[in-house]
C-alpha positions as CSV (number, residue, x, y, z in Angstrom):
1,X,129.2,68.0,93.8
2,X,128.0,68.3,97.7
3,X,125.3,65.8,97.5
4,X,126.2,63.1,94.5
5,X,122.7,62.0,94.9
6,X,121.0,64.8,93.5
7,X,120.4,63.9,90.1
8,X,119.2,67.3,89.2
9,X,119.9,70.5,90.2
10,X,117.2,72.5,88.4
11,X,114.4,74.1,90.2
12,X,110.8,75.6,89.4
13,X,109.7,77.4,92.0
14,X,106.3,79.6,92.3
15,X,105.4,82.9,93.4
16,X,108.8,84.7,93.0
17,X,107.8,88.1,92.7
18,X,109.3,89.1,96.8
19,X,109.4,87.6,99.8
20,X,109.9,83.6,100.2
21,X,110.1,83.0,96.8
22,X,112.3,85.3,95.8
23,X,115.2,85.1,98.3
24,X,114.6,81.2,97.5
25,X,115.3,81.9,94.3
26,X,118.3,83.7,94.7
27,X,119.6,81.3,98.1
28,X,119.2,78.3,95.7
29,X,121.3,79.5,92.8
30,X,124.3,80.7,95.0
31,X,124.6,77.1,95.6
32,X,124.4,75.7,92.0
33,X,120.4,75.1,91.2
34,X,119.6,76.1,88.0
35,X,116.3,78.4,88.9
36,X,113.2,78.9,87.1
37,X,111.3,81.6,89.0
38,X,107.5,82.4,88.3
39,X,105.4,85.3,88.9
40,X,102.0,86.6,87.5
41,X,102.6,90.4,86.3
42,X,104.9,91.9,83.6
43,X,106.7,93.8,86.5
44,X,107.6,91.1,88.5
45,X,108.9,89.2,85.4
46,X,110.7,92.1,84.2
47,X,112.5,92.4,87.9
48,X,113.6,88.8,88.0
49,X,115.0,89.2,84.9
50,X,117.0,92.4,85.8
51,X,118.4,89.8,88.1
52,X,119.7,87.7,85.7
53,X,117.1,85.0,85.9
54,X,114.7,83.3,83.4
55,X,111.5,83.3,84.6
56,X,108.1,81.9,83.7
57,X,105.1,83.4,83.5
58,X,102.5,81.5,86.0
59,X,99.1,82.1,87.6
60,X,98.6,79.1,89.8
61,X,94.8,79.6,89.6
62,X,94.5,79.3,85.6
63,X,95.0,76.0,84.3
64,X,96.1,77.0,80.8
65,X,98.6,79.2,82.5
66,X,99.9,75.9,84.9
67,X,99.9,74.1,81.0
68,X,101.9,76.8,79.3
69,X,104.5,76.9,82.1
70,X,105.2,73.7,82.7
71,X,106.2,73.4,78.5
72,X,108.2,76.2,79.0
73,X,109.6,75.3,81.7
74,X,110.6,71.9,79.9
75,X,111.8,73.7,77.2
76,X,114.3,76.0,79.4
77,X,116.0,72.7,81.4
78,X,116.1,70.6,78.3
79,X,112.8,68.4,79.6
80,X,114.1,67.6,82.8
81,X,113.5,68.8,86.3
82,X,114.6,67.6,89.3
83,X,112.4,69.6,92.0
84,X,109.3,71.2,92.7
85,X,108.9,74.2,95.2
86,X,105.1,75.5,95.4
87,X,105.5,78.4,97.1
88,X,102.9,80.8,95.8
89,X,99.9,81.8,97.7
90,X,98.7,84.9,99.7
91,X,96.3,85.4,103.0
92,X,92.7,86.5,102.9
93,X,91.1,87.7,106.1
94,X,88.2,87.9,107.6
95,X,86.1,86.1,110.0
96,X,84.3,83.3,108.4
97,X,80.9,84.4,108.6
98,X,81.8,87.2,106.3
99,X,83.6,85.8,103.5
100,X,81.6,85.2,100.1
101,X,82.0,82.1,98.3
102,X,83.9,84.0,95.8
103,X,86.7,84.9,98.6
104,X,86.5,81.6,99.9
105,X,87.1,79.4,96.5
106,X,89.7,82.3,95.6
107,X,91.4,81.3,98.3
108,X,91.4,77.5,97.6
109,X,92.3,77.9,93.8
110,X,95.5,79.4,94.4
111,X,97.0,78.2,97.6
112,X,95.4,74.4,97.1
113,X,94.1,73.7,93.8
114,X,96.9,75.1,91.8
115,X,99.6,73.9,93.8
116,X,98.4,70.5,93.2
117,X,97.3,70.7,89.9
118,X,100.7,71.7,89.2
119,X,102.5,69.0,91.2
120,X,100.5,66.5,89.2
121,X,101.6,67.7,86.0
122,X,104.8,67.0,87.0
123,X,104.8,64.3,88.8
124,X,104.5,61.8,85.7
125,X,107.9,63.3,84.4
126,X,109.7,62.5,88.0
127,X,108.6,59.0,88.2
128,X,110.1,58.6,84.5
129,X,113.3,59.9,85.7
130,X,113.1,58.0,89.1
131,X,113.6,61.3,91.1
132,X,112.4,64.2,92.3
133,X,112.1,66.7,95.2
134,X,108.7,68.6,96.2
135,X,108.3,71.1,98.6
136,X,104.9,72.7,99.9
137,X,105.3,76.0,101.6
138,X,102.6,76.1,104.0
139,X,102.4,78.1,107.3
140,X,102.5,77.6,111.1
141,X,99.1,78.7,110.5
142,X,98.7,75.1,109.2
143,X,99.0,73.4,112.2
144,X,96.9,76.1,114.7
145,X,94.2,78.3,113.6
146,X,93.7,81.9,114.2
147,X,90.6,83.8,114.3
148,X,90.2,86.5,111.6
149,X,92.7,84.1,108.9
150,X,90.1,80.8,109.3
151,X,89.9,80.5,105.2
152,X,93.4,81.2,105.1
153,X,94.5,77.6,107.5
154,X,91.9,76.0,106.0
155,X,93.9,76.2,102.9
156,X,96.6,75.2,104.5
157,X,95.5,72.9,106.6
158,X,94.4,71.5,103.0
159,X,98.0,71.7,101.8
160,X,99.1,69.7,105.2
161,X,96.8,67.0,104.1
162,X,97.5,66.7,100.6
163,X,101.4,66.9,101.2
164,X,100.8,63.8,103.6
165,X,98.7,61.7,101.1
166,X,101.3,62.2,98.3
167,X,104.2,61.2,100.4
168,X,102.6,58.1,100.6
169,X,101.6,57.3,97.5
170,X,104.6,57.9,95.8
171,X,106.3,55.4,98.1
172,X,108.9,53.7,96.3
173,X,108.8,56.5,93.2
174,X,112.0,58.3,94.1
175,X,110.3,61.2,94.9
176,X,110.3,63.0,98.2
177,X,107.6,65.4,99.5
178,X,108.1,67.8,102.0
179,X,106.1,70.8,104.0
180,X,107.9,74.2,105.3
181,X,105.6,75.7,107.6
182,X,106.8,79.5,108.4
183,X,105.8,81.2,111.6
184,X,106.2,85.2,111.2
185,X,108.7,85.8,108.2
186,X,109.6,89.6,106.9
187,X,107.5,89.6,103.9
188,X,104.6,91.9,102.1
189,X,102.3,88.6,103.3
190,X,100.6,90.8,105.9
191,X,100.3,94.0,103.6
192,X,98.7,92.2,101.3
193,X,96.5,90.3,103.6
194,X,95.4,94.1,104.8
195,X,94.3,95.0,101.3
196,X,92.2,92.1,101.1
197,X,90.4,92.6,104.0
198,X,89.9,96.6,103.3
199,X,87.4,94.6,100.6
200,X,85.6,93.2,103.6
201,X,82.0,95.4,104.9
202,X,83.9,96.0,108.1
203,X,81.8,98.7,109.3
204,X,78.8,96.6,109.5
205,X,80.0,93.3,110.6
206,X,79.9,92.1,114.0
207,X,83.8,91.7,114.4
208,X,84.1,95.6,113.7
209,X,86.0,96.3,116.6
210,X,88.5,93.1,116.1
211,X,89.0,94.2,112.7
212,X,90.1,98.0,113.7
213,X,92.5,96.1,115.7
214,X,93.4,93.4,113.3
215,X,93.2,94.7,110.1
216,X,93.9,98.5,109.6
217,X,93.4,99.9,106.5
218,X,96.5,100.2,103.3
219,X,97.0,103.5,104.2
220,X,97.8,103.0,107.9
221,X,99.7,99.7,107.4
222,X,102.9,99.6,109.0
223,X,105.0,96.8,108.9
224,X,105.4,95.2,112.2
225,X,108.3,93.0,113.3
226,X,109.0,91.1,116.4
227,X,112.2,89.1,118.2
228,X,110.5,86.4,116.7
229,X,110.8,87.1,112.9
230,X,112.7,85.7,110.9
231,X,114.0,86.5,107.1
232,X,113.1,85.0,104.4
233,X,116.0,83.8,103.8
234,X,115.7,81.4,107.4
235,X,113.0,80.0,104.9
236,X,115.2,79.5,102.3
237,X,117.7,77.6,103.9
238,X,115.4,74.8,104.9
239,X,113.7,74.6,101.8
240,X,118.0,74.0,100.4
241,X,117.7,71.2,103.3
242,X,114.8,69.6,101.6
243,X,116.0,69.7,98.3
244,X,120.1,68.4,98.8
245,X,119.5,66.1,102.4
246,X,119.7,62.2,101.8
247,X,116.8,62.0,103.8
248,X,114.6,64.8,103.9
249,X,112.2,65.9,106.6
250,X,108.7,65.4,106.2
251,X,108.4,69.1,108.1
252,X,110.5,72.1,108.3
253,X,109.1,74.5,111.1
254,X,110.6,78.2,110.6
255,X,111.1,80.4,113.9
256,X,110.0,80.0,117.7
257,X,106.4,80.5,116.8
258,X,106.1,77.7,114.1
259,X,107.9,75.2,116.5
260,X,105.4,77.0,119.1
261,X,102.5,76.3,117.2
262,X,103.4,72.4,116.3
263,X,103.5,72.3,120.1
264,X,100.4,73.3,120.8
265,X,98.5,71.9,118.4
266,X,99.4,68.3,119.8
267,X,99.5,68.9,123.0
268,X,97.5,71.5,124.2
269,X,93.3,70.9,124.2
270,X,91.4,72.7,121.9
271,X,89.3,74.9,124.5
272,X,92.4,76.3,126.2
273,X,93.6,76.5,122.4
274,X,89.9,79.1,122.1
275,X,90.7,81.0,125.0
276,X,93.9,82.0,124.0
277,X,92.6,83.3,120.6
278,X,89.8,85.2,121.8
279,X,92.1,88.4,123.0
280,X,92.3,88.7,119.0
281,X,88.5,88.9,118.1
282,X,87.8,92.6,120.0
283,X,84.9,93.7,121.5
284,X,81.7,92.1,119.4
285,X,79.1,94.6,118.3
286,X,75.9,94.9,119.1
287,X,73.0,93.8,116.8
């Protein structure tokens, strides 16, 4: 074995249905992890299991379903684990102002209070075992906020904070905790961000015009890359870094944006920060 110190090379990771998650998944076991993937619907579970995996059924934002897949999880590695990798989540849009408290505690339930209500179940059977790895996927969008996504980097600016707390107070556990923050990563993040907002009353809110430009409806959704996208596998391999290093990083920024973003959220002040993101809200309407 590579890393000697690993005391377990068995994995649960979340949200493994495409994208981050699932090339995780696959990354991981080329390189020995035994992987337990989750995902919510029938068809995703079906597809990883076309693919010779054994997934688990999990919707991070039911606490029965957290329950029932963590036993079955313990039943699949023989009630052990060795590491953690909360990974599912999604983006919803929309300018604060016009987000119901429904949208807004949707958002939190699944990218916040699941992830950590399903760290703590586990995290009683790593202290037993004197081990464990745990590894928040959170975002560039983590670090920096952007107009039109506010609910969306609250929740991760959530995630940022909770990650840090833990790390210190499992000092001395044997259990690491680290954050992957993405930047732009070829996914079906953004897709799905643009169906969420087509729930949105665009027509009559005052961002209209930003979110024509923003957030164009399913239909006319194209997927949009730039020099500065990565794949998900460039996501992937640092997660492997968390998981196998001696010493792992407390943050893993992915592409020039995230490292971009880091950057200016330390350094640069936060009303140069607001004049740079005002090009994204559009022409207000008038009232």
């Amino acid at each position: 074995m590579k890393y000697p110190f690993v005391k377990s090379r068995t994995v649960l990771i979340t949200g493994c249905s495409s994208g981050i998650g699932l090339a995780t998944a696959h990354y991981l076991r080329r390189r020995g992890w035994t992987v337990i993937p989750t995902a919510r619907t029938y068809e995703d579970l079906e597809l990883l299991k076309s693919q010779r995996f054994t997934p688990v059924e999990l919707d991070v934002a039911d606490s029965k379903s957290i329950l029932t897949a963590v036993t079955e999880t313990l039943k699949l590695t023989g009630g052990t684990l060795g590491a953690l990798v909360n990974n599912a989540g999604y983006g919803q849009p929309g300018a604060i102002e016009d987000l119901s408290r429904e949208a807004m505690r949707a958002q939190f339930e699944t990218n916040v209070f699941g992830l950590q209500e399903l760290t703590n179940r586990l995290i009683p059977l790593f202290r037993k075992e004197g081990y464990g790895r745990i590894v928040n996927v959170s975002s560039v969008l983590g670090r920096i906020v952007m107009p039109f996504m506010g609910i969306y980097c609250a929740s991760k600016y959530a995630v940022e904070a909770l990650s840090d707390a833990l790390r210190v107070e499992l000092t001395g556990s044997g259990i690491s905790v680290s954050i992957v923050e993405p930047g732009p990563i070829e996914s079906n993040f953004r897709e799905r961000a643009v169906r969420q907002g087509s729930e949105l009353d665009q027509e009559q809110s005052h961002f209209a015009e930003g979110y024509k430009q923003q957030l164009s409806g399913p239909r006319e959704y194209k997927r949009v890359t730039d020099p500065f996208t990565k794949p998900p596998e460039a996501v992937a391999e640092k997660i492997h870094h968390a998981l196998e290093a001696r010493k792992p990083k407390t943050r893993y920024p992915v592409t020039v944006p995230a490292y971009a973003g880091d950057w200016a959220a330390r350094f640069i002040p936060d009303r140069l920060r607001d004049r740079l993101m005002r090009s994204r809200l559009g022409r207000p309407t008038s009232t």
